[in-house]
mmCIF file of the N, C-alpha and C atoms, coordinates in Angstrom:
data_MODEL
# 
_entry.id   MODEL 
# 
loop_
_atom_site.group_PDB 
_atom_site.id 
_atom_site.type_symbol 
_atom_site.label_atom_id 
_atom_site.label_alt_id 
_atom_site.label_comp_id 
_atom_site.label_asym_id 
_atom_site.label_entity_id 
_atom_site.label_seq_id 
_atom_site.pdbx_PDB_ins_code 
_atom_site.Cartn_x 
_atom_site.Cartn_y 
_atom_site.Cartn_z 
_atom_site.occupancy 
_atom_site.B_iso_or_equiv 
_atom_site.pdbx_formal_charge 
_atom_site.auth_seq_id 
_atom_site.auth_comp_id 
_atom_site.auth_asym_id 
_atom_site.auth_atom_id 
_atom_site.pdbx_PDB_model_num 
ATOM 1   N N  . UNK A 1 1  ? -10.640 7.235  1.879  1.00 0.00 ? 1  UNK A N  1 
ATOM 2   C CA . UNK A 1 1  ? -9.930  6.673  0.724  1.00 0.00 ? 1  UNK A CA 1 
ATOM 3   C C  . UNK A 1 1  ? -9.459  7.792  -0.194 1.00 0.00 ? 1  UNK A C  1 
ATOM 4   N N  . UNK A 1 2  ? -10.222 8.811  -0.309 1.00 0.00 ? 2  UNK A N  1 
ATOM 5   C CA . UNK A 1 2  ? -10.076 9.970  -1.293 1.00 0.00 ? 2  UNK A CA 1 
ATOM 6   C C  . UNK A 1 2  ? -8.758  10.904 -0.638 1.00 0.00 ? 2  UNK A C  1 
ATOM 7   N N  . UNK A 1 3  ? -8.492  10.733 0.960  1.00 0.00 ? 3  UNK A N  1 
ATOM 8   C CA . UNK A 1 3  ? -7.412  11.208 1.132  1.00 0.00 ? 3  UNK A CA 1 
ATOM 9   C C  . UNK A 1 3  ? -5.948  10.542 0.742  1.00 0.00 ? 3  UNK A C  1 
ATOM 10  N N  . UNK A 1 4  ? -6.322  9.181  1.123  1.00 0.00 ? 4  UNK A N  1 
ATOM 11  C CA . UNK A 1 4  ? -4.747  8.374  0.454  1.00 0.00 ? 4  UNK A CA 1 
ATOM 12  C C  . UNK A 1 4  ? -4.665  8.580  -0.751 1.00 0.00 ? 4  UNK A C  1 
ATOM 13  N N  . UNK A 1 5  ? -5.607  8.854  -1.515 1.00 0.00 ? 5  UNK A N  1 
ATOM 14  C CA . UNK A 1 5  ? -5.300  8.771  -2.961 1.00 0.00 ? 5  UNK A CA 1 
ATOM 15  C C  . UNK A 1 5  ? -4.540  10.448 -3.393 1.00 0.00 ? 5  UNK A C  1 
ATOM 16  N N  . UNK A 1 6  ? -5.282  11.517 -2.869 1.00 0.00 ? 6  UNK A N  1 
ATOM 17  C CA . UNK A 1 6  ? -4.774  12.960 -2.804 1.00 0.00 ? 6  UNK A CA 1 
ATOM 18  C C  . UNK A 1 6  ? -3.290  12.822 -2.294 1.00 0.00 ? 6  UNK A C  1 
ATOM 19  N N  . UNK A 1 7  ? -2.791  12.450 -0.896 1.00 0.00 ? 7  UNK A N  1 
ATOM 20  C CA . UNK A 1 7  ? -1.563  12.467 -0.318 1.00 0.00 ? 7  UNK A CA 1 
ATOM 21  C C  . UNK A 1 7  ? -0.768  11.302 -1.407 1.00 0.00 ? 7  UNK A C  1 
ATOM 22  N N  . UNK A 1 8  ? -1.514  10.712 -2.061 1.00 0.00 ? 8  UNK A N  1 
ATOM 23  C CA . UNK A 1 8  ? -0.249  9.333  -2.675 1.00 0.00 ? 8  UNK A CA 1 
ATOM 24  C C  . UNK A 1 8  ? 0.012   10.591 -4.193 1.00 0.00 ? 8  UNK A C  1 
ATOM 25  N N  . UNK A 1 9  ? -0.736  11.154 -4.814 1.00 0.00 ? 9  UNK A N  1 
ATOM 26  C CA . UNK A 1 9  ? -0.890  11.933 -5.766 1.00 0.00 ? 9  UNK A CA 1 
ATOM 27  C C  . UNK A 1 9  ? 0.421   13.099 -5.556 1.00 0.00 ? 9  UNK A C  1 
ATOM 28  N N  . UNK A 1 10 ? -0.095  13.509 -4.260 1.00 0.00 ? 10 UNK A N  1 
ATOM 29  C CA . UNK A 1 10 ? 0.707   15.057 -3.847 1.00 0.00 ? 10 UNK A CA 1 
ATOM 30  C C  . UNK A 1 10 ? 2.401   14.393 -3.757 1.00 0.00 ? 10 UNK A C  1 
ATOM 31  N N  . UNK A 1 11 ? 2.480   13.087 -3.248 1.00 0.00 ? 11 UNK A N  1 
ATOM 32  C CA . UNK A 1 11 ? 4.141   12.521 -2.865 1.00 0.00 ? 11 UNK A CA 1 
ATOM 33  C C  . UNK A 1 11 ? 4.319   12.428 -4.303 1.00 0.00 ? 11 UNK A C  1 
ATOM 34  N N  . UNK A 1 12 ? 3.860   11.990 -5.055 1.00 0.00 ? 12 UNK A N  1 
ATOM 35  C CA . UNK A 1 12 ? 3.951   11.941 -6.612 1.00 0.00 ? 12 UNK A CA 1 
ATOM 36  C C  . UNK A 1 12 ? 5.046   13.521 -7.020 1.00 0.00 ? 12 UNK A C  1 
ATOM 37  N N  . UNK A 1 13 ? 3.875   13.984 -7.199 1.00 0.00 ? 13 UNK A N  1 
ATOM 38  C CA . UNK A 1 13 ? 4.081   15.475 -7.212 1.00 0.00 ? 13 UNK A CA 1 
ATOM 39  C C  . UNK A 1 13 ? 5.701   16.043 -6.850 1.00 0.00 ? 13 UNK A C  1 
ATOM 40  N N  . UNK A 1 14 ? 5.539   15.843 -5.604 1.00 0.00 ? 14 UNK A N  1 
ATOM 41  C CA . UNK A 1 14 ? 6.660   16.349 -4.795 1.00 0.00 ? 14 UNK A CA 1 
ATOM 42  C C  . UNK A 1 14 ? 8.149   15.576 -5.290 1.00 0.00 ? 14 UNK A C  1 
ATOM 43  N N  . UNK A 1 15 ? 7.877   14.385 -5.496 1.00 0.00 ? 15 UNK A N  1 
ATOM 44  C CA . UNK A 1 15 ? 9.280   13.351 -6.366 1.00 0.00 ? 15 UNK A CA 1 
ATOM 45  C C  . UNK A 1 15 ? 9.492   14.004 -7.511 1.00 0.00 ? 15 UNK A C  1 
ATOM 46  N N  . UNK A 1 16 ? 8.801   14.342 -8.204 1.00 0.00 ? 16 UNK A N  1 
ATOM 47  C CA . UNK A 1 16 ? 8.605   14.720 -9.775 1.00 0.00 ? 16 UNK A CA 1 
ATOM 48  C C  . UNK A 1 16 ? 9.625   16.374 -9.649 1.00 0.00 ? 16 UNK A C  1 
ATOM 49  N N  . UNK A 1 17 ? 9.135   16.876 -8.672 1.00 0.00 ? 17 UNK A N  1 
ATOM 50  C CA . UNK A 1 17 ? 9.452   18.105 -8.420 1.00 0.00 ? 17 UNK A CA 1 
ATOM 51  C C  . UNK A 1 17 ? 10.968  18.670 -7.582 1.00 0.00 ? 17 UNK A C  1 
ATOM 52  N N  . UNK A 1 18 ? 10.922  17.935 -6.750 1.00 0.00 ? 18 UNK A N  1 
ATOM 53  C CA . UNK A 1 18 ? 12.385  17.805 -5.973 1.00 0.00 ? 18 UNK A CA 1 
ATOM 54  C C  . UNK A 1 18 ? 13.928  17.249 -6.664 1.00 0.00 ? 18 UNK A C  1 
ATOM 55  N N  . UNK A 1 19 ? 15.020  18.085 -6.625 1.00 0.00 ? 19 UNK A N  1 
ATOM 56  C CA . UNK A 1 19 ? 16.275  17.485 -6.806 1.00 0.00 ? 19 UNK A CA 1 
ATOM 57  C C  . UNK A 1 19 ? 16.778  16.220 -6.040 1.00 0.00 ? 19 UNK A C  1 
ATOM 58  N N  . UNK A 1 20 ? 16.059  16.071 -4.838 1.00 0.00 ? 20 UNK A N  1 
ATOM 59  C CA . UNK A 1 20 ? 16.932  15.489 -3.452 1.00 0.00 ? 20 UNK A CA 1 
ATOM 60  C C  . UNK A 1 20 ? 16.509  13.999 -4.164 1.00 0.00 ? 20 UNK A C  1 
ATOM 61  N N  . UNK A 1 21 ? 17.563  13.302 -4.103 1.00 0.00 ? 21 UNK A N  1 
ATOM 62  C CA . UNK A 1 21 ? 17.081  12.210 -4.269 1.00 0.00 ? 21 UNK A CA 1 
ATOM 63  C C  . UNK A 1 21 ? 16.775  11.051 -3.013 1.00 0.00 ? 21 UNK A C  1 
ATOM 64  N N  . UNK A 1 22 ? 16.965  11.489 -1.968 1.00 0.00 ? 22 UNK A N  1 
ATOM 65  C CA . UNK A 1 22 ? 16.561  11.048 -0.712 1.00 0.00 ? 22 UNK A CA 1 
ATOM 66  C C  . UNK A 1 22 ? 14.937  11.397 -0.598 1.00 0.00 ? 22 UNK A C  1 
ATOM 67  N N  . UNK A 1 23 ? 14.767  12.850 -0.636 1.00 0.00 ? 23 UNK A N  1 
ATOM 68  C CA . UNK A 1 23 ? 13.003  12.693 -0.966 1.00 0.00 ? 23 UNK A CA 1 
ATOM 69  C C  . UNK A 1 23 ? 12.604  12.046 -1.775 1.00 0.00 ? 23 UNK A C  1 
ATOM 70  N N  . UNK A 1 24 ? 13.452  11.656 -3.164 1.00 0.00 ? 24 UNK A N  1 
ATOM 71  C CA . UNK A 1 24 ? 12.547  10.607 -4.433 1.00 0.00 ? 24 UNK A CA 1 
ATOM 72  C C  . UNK A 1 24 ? 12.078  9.295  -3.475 1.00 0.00 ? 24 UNK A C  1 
ATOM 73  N N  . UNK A 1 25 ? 13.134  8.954  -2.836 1.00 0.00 ? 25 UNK A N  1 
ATOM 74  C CA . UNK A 1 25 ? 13.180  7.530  -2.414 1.00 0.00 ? 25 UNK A CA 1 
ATOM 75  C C  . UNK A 1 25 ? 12.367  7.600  -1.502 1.00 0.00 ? 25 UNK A C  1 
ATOM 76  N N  . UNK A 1 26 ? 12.068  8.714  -0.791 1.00 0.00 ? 26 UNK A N  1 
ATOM 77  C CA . UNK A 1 26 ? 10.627  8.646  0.368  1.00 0.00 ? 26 UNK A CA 1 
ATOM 78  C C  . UNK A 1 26 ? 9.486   8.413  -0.164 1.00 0.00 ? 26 UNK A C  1 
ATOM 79  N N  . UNK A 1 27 ? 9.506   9.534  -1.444 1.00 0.00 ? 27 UNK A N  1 
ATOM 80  C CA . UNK A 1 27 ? 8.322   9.721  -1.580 1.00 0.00 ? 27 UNK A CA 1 
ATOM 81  C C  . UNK A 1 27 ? 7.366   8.608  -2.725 1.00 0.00 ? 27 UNK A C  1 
ATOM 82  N N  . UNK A 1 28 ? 8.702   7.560  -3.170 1.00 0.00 ? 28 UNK A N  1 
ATOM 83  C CA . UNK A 1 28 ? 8.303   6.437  -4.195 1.00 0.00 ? 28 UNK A CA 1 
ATOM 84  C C  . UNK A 1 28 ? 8.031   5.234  -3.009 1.00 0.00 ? 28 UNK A C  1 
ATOM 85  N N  . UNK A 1 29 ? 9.117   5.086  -2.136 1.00 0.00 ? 29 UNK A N  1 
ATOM 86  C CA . UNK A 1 29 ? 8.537   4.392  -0.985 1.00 0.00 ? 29 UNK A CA 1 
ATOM 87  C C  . UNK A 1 29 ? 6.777   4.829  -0.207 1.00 0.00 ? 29 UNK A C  1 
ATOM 88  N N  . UNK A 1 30 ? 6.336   5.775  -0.225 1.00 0.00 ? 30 UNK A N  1 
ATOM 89  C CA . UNK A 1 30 ? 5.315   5.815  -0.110 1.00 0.00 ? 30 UNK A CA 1 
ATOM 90  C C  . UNK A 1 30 ? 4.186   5.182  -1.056 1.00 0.00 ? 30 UNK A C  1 
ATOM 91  N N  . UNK A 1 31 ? 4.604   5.990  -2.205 1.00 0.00 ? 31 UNK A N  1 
ATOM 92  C CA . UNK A 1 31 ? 3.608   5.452  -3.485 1.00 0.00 ? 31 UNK A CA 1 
ATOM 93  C C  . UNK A 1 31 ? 3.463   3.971  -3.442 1.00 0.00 ? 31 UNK A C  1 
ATOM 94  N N  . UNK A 1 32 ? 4.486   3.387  -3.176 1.00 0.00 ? 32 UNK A N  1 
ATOM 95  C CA . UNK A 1 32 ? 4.693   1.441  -3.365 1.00 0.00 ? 32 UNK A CA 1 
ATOM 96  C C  . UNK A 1 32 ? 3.646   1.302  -1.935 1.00 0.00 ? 32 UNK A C  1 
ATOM 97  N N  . UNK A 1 33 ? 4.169   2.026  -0.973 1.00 0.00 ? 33 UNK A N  1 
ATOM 98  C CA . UNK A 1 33 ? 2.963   1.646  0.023  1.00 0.00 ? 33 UNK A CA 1 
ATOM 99  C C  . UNK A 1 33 ? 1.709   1.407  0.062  1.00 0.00 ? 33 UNK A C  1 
ATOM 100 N N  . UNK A 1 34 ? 1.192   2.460  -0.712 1.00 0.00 ? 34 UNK A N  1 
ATOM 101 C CA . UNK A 1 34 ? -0.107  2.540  -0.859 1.00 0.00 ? 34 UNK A CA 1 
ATOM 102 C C  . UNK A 1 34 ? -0.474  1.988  -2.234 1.00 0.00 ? 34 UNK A C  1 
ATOM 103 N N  . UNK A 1 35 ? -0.060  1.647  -2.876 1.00 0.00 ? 35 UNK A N  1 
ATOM 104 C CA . UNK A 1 35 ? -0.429  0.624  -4.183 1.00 0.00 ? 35 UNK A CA 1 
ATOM 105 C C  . UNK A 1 35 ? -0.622  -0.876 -3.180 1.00 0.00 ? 35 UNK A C  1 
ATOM 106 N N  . UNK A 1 36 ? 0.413   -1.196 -2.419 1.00 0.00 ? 36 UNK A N  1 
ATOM 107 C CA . UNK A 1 36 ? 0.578   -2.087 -1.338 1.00 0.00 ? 36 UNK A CA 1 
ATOM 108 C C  . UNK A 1 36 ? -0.740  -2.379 -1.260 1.00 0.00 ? 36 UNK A C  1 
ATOM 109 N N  . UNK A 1 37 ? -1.623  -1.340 0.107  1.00 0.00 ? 37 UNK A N  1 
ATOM 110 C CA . UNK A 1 37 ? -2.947  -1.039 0.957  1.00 0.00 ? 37 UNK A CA 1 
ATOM 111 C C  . UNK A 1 37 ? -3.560  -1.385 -0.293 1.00 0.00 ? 37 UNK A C  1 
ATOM 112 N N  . UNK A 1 38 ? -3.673  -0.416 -1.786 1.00 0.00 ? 38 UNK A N  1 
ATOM 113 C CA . UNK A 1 38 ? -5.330  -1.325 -3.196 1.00 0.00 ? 38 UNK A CA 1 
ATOM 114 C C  . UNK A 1 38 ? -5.135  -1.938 -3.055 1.00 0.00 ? 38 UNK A C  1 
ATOM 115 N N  . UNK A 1 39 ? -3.887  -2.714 -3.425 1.00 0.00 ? 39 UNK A N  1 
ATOM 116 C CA . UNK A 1 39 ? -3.656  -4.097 -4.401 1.00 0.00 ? 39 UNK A CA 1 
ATOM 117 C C  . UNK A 1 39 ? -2.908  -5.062 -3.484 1.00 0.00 ? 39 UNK A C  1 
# 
């Protein structure tokens, strides 16, 4: 569990950090994923 939460953290990270807005959309599509898997 402590890893999804690190990798959902790090895609965070990486959106926040990147111009591409094709990575935003990966990496927010991830985040929604795994909010998905808690909740």
């Amino acid at each position: 569990m402590t890893l999804f939460v690190t990798a959902a953290m790090y895609s965070f990270l990486v959106a926040l950090s990147t111009p591409n807005k094709k990575g935003k959309i990966i990496a927010y599509m991830g985040i929604g994923f795994f909010a998905h898997l808690v909740f």
